[in-house]
N, CA, C, O and CB atoms as a CASP TS submission, in Angstrom:
PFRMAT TS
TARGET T0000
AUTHOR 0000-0000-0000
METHOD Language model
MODEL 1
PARENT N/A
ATOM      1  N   UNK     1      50.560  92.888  82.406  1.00  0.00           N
ATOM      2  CA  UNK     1      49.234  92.445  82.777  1.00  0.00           C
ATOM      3  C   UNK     1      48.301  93.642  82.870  1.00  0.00           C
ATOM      4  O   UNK     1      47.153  93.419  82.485  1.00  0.00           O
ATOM      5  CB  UNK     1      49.267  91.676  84.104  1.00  0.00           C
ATOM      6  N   UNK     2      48.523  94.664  83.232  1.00  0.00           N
ATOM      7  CA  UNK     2      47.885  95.755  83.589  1.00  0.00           C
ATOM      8  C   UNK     2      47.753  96.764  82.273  1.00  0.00           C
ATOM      9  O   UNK     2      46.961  97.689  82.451  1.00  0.00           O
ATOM     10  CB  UNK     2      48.641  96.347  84.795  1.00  0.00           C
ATOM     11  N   UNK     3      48.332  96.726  81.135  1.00  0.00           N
ATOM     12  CA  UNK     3      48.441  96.822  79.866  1.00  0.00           C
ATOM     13  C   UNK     3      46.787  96.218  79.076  1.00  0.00           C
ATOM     14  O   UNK     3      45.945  96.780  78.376  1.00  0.00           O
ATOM     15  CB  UNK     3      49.887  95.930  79.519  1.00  0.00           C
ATOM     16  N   UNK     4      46.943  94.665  79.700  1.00  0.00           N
ATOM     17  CA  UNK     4      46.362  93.910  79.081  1.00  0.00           C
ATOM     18  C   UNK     4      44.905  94.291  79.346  1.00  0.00           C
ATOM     19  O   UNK     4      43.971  94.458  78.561  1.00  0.00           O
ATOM     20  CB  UNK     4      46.799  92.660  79.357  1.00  0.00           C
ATOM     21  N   UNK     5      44.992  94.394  80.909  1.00  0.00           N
ATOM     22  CA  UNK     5      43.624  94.872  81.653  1.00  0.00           C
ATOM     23  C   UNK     5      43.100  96.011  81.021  1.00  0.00           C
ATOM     24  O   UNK     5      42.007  95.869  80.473  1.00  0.00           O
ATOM     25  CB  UNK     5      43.801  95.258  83.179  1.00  0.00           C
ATOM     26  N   UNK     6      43.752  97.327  80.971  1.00  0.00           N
ATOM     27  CA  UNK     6      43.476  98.505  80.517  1.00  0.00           C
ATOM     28  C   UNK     6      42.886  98.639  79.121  1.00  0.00           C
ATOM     29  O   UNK     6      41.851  99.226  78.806  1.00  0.00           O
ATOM     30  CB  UNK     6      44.559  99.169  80.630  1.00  0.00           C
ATOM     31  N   UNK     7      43.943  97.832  78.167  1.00  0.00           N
ATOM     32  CA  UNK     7      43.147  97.370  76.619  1.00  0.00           C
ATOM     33  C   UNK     7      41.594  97.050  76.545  1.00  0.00           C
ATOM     34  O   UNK     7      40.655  97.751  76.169  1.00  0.00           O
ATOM     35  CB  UNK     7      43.804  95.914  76.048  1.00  0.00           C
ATOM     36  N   UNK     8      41.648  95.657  77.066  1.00  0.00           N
ATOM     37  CA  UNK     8      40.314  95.150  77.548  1.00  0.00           C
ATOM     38  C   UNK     8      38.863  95.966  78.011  1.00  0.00           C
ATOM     39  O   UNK     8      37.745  95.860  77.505  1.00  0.00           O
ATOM     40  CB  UNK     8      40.707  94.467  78.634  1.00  0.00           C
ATOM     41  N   UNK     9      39.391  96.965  79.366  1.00  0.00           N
ATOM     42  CA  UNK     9      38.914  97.935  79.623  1.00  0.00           C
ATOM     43  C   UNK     9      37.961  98.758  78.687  1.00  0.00           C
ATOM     44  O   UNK     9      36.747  98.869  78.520  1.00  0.00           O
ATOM     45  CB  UNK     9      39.809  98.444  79.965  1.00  0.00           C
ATOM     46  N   UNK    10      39.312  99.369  78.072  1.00  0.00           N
ATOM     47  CA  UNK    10      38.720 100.359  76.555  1.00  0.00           C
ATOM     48  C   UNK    10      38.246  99.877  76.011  1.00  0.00           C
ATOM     49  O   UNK    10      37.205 100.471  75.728  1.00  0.00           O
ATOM     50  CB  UNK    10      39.380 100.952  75.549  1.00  0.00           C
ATOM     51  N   UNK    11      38.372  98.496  75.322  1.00  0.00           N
ATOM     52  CA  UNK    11      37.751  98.013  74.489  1.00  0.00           C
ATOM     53  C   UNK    11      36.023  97.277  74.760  1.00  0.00           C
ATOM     54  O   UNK    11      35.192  96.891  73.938  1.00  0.00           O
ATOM     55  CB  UNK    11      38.766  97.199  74.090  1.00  0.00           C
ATOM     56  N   UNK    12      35.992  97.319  76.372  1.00  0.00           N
ATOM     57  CA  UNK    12      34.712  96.910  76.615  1.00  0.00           C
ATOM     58  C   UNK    12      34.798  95.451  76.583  1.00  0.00           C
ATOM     59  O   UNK    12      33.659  95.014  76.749  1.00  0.00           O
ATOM     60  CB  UNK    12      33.724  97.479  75.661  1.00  0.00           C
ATOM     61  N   UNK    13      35.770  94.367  76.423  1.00  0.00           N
ATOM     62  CA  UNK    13      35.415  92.908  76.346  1.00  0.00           C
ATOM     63  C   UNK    13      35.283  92.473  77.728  1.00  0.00           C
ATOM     64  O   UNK    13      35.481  93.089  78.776  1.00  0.00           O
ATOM     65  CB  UNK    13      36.480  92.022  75.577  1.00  0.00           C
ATOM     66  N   UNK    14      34.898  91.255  77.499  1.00  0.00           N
ATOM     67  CA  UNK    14      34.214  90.269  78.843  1.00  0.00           C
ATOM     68  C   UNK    14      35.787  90.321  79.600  1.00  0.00           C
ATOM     69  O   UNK    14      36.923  90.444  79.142  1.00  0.00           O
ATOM     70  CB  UNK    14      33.450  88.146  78.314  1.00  0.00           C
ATOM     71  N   UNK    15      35.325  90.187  80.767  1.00  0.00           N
ATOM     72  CA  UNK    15      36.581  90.375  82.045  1.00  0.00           C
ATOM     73  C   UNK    15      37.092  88.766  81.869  1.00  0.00           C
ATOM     74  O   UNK    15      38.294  88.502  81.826  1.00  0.00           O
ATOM     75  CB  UNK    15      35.839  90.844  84.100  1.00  0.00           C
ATOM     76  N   UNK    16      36.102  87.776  81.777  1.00  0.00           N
ATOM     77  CA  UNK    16      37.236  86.409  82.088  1.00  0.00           C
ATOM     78  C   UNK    16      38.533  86.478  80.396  1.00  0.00           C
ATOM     79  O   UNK    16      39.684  86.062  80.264  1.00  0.00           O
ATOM     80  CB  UNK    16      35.843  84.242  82.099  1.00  0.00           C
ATOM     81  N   UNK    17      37.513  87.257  79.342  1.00  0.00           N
ATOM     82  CA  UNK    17      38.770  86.588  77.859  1.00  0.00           C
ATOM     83  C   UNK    17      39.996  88.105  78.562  1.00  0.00           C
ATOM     84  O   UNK    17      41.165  88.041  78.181  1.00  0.00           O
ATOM     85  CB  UNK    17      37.783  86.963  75.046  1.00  0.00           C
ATOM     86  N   UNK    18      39.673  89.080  79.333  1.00  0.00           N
ATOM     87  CA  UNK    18      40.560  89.766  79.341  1.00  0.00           C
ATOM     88  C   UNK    18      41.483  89.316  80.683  1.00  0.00           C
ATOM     89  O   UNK    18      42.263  90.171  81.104  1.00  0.00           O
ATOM     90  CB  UNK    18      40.025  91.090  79.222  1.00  0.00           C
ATOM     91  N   UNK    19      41.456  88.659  81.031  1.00  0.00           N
ATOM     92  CA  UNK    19      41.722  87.871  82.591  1.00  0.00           C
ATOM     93  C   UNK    19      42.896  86.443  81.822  1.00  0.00           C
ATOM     94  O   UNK    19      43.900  86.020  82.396  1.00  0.00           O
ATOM     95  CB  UNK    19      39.587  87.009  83.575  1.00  0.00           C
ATOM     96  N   UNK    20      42.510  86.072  80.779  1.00  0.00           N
ATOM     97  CA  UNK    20      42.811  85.135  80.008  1.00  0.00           C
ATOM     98  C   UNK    20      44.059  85.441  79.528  1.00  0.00           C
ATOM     99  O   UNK    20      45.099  84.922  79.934  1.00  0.00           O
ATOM    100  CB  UNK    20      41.907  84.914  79.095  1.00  0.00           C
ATOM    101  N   UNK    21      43.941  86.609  78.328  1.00  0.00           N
ATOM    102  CA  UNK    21      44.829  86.910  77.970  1.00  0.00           C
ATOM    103  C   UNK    21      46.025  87.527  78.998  1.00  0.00           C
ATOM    104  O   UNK    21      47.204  87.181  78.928  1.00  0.00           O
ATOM    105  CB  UNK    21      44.377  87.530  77.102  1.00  0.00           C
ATOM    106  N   UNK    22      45.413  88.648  80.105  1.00  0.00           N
ATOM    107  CA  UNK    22      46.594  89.281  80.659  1.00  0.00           C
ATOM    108  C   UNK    22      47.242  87.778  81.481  1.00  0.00           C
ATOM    109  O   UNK    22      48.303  88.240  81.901  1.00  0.00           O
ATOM    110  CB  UNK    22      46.126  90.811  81.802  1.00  0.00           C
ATOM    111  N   UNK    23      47.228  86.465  81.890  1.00  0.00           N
ATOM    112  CA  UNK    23      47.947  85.202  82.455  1.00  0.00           C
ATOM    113  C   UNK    23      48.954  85.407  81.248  1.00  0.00           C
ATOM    114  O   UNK    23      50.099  85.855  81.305  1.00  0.00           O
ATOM    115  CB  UNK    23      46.990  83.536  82.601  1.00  0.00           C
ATOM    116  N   UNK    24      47.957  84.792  79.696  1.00  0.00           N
ATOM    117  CA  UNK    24      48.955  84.613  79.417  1.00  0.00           C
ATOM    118  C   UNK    24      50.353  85.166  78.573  1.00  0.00           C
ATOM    119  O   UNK    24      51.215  84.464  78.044  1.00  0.00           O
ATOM    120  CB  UNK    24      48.588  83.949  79.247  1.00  0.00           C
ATOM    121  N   UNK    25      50.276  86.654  78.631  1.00  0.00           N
ATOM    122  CA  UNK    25      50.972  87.918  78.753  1.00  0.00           C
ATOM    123  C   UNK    25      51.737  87.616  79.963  1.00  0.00           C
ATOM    124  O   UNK    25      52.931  87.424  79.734  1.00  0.00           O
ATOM    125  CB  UNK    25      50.041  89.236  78.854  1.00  0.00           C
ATOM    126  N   UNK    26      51.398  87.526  81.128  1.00  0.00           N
ATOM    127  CA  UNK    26      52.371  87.141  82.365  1.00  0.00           C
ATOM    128  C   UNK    26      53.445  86.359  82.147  1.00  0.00           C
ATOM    129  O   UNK    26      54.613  86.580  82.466  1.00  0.00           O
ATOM    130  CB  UNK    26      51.730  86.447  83.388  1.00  0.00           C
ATOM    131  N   UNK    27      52.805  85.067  81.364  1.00  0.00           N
ATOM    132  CA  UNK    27      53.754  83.726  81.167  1.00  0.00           C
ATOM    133  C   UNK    27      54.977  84.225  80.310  1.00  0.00           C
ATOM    134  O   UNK    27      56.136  84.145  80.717  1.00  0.00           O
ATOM    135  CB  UNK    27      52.904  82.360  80.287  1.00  0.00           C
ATOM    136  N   UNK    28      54.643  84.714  79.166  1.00  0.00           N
ATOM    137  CA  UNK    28      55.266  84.878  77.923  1.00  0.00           C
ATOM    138  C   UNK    28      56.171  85.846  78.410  1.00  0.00           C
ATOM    139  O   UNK    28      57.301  85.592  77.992  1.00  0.00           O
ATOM    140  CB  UNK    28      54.383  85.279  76.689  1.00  0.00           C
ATOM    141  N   UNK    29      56.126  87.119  79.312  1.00  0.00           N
ATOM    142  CA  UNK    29      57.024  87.922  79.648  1.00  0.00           C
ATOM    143  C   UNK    29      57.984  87.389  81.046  1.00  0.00           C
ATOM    144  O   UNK    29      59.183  87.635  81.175  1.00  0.00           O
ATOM    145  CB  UNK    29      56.258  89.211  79.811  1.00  0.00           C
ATOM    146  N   UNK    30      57.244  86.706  81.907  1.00  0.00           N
ATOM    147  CA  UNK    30      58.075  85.928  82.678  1.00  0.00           C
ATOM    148  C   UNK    30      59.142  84.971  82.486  1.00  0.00           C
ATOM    149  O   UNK    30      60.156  84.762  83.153  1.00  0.00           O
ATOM    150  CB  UNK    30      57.452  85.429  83.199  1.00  0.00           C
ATOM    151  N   UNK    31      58.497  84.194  80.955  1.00  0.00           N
ATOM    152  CA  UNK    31      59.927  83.317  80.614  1.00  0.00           C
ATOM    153  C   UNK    31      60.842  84.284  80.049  1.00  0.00           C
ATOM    154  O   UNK    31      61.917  84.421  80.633  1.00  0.00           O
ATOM    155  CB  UNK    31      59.763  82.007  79.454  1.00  0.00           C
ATOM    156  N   UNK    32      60.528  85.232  78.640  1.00  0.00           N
ATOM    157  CA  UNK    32      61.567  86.243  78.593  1.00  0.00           C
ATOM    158  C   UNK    32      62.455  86.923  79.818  1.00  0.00           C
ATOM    159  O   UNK    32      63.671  86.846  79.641  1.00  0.00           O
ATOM    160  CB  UNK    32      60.936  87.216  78.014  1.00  0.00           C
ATOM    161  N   UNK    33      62.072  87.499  80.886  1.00  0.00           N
ATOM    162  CA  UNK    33      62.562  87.651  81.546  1.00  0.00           C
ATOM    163  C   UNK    33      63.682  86.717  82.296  1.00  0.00           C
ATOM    164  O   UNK    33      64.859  87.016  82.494  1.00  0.00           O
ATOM    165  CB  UNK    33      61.809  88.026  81.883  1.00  0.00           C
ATOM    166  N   UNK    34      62.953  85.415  82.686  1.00  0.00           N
ATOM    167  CA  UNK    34      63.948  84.042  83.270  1.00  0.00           C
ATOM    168  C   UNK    34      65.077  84.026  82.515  1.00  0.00           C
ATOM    169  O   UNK    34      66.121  83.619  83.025  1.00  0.00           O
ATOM    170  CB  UNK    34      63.294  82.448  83.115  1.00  0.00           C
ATOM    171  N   UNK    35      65.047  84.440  81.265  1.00  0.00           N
ATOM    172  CA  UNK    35      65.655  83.629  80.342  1.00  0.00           C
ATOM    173  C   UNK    35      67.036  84.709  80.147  1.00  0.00           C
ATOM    174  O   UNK    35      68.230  84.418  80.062  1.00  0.00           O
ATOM    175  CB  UNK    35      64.581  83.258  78.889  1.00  0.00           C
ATOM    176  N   UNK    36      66.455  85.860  80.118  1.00  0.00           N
ATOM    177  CA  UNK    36      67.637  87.244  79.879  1.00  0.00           C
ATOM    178  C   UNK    36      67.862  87.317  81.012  1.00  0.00           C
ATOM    179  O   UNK    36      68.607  88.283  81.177  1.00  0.00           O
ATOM    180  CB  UNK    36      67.262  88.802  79.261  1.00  0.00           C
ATOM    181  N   UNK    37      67.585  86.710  82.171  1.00  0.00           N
ATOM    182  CA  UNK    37      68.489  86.876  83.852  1.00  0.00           C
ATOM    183  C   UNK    37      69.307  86.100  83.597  1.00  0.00           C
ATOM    184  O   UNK    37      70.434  86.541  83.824  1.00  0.00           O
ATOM    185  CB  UNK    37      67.825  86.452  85.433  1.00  0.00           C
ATOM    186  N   UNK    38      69.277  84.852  83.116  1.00  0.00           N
ATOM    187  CA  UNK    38      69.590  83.842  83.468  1.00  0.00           C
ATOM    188  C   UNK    38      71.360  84.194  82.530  1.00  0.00           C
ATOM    189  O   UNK    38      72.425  83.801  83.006  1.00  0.00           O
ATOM    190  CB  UNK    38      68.331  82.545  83.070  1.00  0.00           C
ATOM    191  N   UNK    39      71.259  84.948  81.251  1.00  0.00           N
ATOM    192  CA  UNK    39      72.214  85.012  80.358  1.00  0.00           C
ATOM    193  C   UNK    39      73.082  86.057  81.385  1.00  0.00           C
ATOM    194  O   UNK    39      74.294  86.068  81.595  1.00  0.00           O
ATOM    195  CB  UNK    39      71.705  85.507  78.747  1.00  0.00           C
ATOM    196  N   UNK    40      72.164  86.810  81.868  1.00  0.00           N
ATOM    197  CA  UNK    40      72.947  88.072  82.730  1.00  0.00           C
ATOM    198  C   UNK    40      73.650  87.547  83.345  1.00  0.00           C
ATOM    199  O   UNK    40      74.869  87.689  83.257  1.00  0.00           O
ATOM    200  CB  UNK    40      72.297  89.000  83.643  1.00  0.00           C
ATOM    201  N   UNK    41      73.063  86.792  84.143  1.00  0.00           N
ATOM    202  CA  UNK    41      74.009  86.298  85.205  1.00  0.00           C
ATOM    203  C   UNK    41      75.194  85.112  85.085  1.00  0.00           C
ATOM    204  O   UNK    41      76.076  84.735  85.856  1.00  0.00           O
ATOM    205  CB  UNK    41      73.138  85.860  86.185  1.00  0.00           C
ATOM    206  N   UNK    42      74.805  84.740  83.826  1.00  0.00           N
ATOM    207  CA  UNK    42      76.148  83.276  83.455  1.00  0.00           C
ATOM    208  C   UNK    42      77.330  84.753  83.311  1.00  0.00           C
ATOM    209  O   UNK    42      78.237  84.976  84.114  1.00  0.00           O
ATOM    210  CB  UNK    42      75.830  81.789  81.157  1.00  0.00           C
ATOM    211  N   UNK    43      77.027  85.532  82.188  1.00  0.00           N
ATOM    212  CA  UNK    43      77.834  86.604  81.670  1.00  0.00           C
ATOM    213  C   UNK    43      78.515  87.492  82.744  1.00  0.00           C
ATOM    214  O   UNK    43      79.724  87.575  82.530  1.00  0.00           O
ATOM    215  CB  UNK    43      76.986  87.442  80.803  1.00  0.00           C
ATOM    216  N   UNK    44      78.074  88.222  83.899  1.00  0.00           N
ATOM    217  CA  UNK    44      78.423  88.752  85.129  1.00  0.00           C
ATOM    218  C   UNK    44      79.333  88.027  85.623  1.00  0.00           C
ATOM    219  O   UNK    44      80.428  88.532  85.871  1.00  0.00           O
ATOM    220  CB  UNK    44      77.457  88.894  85.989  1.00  0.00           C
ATOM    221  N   UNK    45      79.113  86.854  85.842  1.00  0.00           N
ATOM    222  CA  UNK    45      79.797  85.516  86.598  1.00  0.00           C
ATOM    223  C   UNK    45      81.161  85.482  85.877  1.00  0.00           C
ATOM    224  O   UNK    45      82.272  85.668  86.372  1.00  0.00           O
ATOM    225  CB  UNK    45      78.871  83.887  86.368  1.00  0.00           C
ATOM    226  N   UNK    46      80.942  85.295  85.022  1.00  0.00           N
ATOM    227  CA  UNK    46      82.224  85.575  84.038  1.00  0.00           C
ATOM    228  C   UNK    46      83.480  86.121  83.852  1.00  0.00           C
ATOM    229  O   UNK    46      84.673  85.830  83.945  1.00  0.00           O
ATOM    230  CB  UNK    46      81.991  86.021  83.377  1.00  0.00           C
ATOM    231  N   UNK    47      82.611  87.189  83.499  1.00  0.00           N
ATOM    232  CA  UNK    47      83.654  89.265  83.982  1.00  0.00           C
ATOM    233  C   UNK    47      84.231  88.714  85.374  1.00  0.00           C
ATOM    234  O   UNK    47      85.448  88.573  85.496  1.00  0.00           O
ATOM    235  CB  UNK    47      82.094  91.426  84.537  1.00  0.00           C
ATOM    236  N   UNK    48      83.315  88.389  86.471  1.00  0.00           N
ATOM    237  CA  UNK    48      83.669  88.869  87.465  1.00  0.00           C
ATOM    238  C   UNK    48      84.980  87.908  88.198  1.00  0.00           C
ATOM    239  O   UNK    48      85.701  88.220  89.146  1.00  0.00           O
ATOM    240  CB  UNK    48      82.400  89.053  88.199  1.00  0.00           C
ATOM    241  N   UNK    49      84.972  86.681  87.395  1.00  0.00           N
ATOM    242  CA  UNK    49      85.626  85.370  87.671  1.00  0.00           C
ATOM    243  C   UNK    49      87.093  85.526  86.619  1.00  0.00           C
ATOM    244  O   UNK    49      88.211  85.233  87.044  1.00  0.00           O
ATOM    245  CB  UNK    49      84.426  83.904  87.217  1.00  0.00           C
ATOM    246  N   UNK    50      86.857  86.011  85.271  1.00  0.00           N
ATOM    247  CA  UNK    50      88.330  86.589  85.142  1.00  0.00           C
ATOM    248  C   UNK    50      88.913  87.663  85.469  1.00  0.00           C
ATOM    249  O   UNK    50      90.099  87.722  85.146  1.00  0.00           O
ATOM    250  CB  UNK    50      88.662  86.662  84.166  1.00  0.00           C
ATOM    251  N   UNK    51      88.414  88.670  86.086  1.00  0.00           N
ATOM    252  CA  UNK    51      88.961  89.798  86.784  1.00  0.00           C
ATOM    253  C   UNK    51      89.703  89.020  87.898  1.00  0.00           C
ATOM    254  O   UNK    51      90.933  89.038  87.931  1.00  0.00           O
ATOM    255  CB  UNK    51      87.822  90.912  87.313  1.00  0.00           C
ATOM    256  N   UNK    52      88.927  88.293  88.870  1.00  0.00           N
ATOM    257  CA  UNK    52      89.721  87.514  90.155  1.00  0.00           C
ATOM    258  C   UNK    52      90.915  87.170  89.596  1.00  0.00           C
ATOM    259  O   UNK    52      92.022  87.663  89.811  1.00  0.00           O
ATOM    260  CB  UNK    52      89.016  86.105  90.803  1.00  0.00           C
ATOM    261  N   UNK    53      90.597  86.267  88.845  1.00  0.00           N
ATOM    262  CA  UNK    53      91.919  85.048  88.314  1.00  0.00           C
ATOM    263  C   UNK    53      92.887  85.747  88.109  1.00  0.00           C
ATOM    264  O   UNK    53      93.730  85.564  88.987  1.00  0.00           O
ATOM    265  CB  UNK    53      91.784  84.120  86.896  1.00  0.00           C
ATOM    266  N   UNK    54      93.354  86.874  86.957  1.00  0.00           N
ATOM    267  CA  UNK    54      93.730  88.117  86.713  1.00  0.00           C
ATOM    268  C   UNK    54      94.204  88.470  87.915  1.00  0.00           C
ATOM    269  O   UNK    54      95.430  88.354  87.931  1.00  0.00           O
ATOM    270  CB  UNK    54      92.765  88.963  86.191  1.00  0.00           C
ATOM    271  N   UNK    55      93.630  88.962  89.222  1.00  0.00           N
ATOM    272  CA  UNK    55      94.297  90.068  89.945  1.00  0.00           C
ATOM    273  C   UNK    55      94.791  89.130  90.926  1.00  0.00           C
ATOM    274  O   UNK    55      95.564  89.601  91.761  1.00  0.00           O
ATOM    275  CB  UNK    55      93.382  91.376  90.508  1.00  0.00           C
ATOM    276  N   UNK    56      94.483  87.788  91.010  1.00  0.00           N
ATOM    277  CA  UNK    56      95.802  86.472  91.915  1.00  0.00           C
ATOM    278  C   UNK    56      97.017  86.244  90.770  1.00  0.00           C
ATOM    279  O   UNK    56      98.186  86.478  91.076  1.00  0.00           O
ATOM    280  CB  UNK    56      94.896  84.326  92.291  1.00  0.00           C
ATOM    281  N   UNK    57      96.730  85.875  89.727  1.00  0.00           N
ATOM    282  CA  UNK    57      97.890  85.850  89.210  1.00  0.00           C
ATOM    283  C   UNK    57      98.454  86.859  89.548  1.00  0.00           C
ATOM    284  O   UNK    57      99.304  86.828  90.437  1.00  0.00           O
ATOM    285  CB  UNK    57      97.946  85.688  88.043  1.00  0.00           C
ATOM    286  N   UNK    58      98.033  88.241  88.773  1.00  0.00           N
ATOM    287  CA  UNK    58      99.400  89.930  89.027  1.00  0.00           C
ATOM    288  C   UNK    58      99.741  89.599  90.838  1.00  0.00           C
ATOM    289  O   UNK    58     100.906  89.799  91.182  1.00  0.00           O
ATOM    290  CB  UNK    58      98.160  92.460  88.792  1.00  0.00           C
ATOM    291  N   UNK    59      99.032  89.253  91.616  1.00  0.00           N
ATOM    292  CA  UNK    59      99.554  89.384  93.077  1.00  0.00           C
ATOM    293  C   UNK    59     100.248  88.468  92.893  1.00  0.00           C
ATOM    294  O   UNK    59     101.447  88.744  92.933  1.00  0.00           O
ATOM    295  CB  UNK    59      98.710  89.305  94.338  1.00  0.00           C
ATOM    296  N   UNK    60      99.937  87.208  92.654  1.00  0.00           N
ATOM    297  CA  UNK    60     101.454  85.786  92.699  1.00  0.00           C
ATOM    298  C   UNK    60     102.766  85.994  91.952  1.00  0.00           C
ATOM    299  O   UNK    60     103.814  85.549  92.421  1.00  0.00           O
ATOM    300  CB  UNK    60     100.991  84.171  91.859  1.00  0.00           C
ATOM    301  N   UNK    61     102.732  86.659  90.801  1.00  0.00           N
ATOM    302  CA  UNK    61     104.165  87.302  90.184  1.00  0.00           C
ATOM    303  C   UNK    61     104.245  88.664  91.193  1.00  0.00           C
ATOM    304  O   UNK    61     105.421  89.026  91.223  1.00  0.00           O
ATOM    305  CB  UNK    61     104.068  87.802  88.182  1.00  0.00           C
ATOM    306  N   UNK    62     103.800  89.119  91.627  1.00  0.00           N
ATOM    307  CA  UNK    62     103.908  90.663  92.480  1.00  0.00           C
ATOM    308  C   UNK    62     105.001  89.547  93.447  1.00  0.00           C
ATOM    309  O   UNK    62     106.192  89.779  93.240  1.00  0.00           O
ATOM    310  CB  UNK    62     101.953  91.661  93.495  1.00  0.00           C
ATOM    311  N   UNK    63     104.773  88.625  94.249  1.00  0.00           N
ATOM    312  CA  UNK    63     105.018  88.032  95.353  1.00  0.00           C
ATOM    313  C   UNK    63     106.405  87.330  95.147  1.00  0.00           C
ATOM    314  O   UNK    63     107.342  87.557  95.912  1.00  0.00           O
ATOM    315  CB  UNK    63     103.886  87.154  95.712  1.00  0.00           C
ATOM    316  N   UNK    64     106.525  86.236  93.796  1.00  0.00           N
ATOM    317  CA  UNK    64     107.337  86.032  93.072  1.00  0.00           C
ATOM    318  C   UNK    64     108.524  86.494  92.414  1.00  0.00           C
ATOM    319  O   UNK    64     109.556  85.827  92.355  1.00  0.00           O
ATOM    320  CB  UNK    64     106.883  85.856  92.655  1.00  0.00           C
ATOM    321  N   UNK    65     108.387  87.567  91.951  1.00  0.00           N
ATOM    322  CA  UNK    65     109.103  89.066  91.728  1.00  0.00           C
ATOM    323  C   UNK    65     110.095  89.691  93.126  1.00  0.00           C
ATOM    324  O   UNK    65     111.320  89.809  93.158  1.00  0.00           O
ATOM    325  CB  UNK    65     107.671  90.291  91.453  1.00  0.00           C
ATOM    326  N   UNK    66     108.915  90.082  94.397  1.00  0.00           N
ATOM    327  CA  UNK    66     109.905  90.800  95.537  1.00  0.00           C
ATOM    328  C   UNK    66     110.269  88.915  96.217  1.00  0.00           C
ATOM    329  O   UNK    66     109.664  88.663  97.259  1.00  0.00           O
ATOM    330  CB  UNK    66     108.735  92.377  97.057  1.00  0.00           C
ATOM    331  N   UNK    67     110.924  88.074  95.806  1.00  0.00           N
ATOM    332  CA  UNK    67     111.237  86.480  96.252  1.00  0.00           C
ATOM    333  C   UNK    67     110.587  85.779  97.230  1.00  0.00           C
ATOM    334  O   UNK    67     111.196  84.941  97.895  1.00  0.00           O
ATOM    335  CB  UNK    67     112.491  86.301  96.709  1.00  0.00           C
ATOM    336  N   UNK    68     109.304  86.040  97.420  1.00  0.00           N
ATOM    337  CA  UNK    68     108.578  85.219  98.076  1.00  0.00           C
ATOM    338  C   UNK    68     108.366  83.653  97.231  1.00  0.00           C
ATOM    339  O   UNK    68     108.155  83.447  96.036  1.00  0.00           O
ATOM    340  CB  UNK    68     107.279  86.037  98.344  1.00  0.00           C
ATOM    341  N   UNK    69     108.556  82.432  98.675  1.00  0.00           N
ATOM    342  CA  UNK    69     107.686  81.456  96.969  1.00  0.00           C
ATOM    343  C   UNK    69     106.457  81.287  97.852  1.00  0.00           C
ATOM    344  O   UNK    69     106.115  81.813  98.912  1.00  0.00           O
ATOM    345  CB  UNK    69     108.526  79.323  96.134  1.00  0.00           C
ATOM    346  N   UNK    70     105.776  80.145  96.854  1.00  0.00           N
ATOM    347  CA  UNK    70     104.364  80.146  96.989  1.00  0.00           C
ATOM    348  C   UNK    70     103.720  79.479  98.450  1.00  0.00           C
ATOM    349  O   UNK    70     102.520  79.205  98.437  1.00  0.00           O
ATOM    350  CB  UNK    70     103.856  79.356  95.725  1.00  0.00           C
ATOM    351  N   UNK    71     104.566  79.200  99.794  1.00  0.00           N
ATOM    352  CA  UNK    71     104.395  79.136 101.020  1.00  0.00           C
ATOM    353  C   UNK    71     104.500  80.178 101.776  1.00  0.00           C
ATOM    354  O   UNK    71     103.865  80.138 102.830  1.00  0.00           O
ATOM    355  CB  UNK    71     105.014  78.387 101.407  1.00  0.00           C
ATOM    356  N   UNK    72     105.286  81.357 101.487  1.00  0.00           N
ATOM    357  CA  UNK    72     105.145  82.709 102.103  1.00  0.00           C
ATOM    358  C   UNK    72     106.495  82.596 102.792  1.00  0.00           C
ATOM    359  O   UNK    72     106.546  83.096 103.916  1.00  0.00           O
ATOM    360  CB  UNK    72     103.750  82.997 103.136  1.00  0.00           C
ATOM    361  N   UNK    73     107.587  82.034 102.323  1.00  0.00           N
ATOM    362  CA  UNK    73     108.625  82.476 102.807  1.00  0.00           C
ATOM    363  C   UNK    73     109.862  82.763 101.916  1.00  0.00           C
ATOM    364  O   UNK    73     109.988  82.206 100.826  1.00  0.00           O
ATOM    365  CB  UNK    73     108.857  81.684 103.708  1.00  0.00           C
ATOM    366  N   UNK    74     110.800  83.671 102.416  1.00  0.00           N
ATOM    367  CA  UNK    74     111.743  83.976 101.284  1.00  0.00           C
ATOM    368  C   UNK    74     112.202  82.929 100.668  1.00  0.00           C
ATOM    369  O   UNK    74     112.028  81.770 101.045  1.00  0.00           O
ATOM    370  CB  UNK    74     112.831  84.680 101.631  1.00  0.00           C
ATOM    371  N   UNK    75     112.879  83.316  99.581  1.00  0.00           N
ATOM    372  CA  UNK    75     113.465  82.170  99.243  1.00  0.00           C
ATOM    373  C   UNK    75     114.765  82.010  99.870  1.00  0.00           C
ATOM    374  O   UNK    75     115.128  80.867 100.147  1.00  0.00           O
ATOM    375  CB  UNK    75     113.546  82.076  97.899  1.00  0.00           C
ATOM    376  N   UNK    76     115.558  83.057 100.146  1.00  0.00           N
ATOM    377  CA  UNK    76     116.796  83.313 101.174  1.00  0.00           C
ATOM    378  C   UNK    76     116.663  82.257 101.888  1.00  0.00           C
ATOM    379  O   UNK    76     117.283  81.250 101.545  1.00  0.00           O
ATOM    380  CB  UNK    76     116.832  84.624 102.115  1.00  0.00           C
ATOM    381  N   UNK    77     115.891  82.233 102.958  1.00  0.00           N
ATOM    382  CA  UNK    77     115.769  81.105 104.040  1.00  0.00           C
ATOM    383  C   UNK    77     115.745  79.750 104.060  1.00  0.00           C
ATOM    384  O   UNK    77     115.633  79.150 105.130  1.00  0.00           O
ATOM    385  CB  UNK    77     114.871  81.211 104.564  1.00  0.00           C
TER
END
C-alpha cells in the first residue's frame, strides 16, 4: 500500500485514484498471502504429524522389544 502511495506521490495523481488503487493492492496481496499461509500450514501440520506417529510407533516397538505389552505390564506377569 505504501508502494502504491509513494508511486502516486511521484507521479502527482489525484489522492482518491491513488487511495483506490493502493485498497486494491491490499486485497490482491492479502489473498496471496491467506492463501500461501494457509498451504504453510496444511504442510507444517503434516511434517509435524508424521514425525509424532513415527516417534510412538519407535517408542511402542522400543516397549514391545524390552516385553512390555500395550497396558504397561510385563508380559512375565
Amino acid at each position: 500500500m505504501g508502494l502504491v502511495v509513494l508511486r502516486g506521490a511521484i507521479r502527482g495523481e489525484a489522492a482518491g485514484d491513488v487511495a483506490i488503487e493502493a485498497i486494491v493492492a491490499l486485497a490482491v496481496f492479502a489473498a496471496i498471502g491467506g492463501v500461501a499461509g494457509w498451504i504453510t500450514d496444511y504442510l507444517v501440520r503434516d511434517a509435524v504429524e508424521q514425525q509424532f506417529r513415527t516417534r510412538v510407533d519407535w517408542y511402542r516397538q522400543g516397549l514391545i522389544d524390552s516385553g512390555y505389552t500395550e497396558q504397561g505390564s510385563p508380559k512375565d506377569e
